[in-house]
C-alpha positions as protocol buffer text, in pm:
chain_id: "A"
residue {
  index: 1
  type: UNK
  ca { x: -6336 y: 5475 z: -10220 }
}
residue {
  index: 2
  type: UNK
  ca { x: -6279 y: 5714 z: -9966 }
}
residue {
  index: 3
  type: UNK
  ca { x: -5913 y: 5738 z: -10034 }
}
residue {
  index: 4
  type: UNK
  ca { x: -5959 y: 5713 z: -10416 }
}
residue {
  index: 5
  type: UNK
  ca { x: -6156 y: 6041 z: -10416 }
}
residue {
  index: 6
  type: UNK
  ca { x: -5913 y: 6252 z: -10181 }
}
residue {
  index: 7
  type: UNK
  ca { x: -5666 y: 6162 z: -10444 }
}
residue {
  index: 8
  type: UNK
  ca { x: -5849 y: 6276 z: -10720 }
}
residue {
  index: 9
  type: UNK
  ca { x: -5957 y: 6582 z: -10495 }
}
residue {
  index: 10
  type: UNK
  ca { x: -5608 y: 6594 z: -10461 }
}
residue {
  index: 11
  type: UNK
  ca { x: -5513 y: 6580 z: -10851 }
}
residue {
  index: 12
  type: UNK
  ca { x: -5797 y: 6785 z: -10944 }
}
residue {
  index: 13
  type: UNK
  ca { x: -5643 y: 7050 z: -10742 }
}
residue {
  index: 14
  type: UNK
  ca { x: -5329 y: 7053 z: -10866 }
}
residue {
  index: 15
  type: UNK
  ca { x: -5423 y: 7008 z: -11190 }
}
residue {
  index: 16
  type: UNK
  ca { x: -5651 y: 7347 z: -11147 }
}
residue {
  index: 17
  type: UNK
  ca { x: -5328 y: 7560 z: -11027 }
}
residue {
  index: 18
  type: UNK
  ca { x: -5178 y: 7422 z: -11345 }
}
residue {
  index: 19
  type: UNK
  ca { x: -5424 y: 7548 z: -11577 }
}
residue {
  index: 20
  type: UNK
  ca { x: -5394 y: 7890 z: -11366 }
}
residue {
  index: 21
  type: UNK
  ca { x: -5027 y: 7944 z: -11388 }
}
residue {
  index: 22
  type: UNK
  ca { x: -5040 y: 7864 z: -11769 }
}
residue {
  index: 23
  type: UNK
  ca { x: -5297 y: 8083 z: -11844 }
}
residue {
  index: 24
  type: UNK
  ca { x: -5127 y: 8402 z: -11625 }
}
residue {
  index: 25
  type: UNK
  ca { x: -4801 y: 8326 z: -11825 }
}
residue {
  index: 26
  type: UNK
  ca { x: -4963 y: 8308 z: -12170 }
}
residue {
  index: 27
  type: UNK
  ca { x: -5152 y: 8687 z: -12046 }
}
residue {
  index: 28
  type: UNK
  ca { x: -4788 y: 8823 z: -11991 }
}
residue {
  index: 29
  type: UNK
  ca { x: -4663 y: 8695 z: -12308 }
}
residue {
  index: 30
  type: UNK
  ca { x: -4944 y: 8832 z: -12525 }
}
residue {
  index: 31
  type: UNK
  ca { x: -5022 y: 9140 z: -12295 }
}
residue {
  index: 32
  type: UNK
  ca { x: -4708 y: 9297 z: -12515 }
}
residue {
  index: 33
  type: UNK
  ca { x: -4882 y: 9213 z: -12848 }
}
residue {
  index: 34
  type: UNK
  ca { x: -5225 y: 9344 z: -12684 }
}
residue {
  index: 35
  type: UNK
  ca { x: -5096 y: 9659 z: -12611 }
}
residue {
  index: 36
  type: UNK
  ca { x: -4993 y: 9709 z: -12971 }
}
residue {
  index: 37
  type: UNK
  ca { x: -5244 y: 9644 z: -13150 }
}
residue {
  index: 38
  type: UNK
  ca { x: -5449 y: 9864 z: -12931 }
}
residue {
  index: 39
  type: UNK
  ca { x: -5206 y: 10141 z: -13061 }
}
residue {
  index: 40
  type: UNK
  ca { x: -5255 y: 10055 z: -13359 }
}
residue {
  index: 41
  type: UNK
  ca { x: -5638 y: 10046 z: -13363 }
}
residue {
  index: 42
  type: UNK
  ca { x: -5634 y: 10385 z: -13202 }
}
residue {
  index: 43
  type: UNK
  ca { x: -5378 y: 10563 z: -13492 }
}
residue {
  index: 44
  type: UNK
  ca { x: -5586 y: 10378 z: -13761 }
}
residue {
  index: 45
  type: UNK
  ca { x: -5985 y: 10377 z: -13628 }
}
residue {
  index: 46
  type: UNK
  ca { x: -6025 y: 10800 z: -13790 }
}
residue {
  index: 47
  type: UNK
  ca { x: -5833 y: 10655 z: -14144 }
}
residue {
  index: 48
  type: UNK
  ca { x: -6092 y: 10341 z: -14147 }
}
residue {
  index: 49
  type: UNK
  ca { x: -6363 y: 10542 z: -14108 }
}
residue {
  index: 50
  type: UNK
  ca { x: -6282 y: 10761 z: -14339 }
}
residue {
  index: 51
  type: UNK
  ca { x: -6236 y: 10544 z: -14564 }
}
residue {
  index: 52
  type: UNK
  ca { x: -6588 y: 10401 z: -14470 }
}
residue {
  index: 53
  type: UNK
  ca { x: -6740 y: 10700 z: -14520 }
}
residue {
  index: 54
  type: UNK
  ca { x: -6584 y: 10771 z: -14890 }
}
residue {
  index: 55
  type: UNK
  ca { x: -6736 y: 10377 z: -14983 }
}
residue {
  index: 56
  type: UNK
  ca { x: -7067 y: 10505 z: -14894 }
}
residue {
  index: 57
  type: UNK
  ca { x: -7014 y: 10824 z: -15060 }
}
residue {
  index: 58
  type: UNK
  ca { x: -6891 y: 10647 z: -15410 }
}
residue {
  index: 59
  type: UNK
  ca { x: -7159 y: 10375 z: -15352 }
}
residue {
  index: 60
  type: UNK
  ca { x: -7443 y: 10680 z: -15367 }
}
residue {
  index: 61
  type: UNK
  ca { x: -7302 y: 10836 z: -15649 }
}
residue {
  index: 62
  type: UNK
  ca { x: -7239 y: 10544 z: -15838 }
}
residue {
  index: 63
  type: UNK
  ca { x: -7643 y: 10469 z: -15808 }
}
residue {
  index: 64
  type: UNK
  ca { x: -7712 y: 10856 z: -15920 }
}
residue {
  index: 65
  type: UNK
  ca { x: -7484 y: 10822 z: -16244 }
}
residue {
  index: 66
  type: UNK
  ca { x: -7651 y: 10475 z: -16318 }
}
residue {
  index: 67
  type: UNK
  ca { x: -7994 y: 10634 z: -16301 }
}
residue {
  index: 68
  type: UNK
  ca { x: -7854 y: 10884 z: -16521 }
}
């Protein structure tokens, strides 16, 4: 048994580093993509809210023309 579970210590650890290195290469291949859309989200938050904003403002006025 003894030898059993230093094997599977053994495995475990291995299998651990494995999971590590995959994960660090899938953060370099998306950190590219990541940075992007952060970009993006910057140039186009102010438009979106904007735009936001003029829903509410149409939504408000819409319910003040209803009422008549």
């Amino acid at each position: 048994m003894a030898e059993y579970h230093r094997q599977m210590e053994s495995k475990r650890t291995e299998l651990s580093h494995a999971i590590d290195l995959f994960y660090s290469e899938i953060g370099v291949v998306f950190q590219p993509l990541e940075a992007f859309c952060s970009s993006e989200r910057r140039r186009y938050d102010p438009l979106s809210k904007r735009v936001e904003e003029l829903e509410k403002t149409f939504a408000r006025l819409m319910r003040q023309i209803a009422k008549g």
